[in-house]
C-alpha positions, 0 to 999 in steps of 0.5 A: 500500500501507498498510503502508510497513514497520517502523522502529525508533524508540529501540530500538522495532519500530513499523509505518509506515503511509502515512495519505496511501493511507489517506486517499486523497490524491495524492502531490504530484509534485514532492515524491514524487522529491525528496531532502528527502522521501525518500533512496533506499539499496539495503540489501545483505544476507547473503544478497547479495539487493539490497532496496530501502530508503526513509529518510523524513527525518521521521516523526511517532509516534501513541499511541492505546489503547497502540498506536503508528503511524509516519506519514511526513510532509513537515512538522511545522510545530506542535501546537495546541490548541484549544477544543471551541466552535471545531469546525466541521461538515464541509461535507455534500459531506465529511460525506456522502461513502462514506468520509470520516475528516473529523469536523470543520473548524477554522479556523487561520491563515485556513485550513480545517484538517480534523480526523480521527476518530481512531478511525476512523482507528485502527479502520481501520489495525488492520483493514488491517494485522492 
């Protein structure tokens, strides 16, 4: 499922979404148990039904158009600024596949780093969730 709940952040209802089932990717298995992503707490309510509850240790706030989206993440390590002569074209068999948000390839830290169409990633979660 896209839609993990709603959490309030600084006094703000705001959806959480899993952006890791939207963009397709395995969870990793040895992470998808372990305390330091996630600590389960079963949530009694008045009603004395049991609801399972997930609190995510970090999650990253997204401002798009007015809108914001809550993503559950496994780690911040840094915002970085680059410069538009540094995108890279994604390789065909990224560009050419049915459903890709890949828009293009930075190169960081000898590594390949995707970089999302955010648009269609914004245009997608509005489409799933609404």
């Amino acid at each position: 499922e896209i839609l993990l709940g709603i959490v309030n952040i600084r006094g703000e209802i705001l959806m959480c979404v899993s952006l890791s089932h939207l963009l397709g990717l395995e969870d990793n298995p040895a992470n998808s148990d372990s305390e330091q992503s996630k600590i389960q707490q079963p949530l009694t309510l008045k009603s004395k039904t049991n609801v399972s509850s997930v609190m995510y240790q970090r999650m990253v706030v997204v401002e798009i158009e007015g809108n914001r989206w809550v993503f559950p993440v496994d780690e911040i390590f840094t915002v970085q600024r680059f410069h538009a002569n540094e995108l890279l074209d994604a390789p065909a068999v990224i560009s050419n596949a049915t459903y890709t948000y890949t828009k293009w390839i930075i190169n960081w830290q000898d590594k390949k780093v995707n970089y999302l169409d955010d648009e269609l990633l914004f245009y997608t979660l509005n489409r799933k969730i609404t």
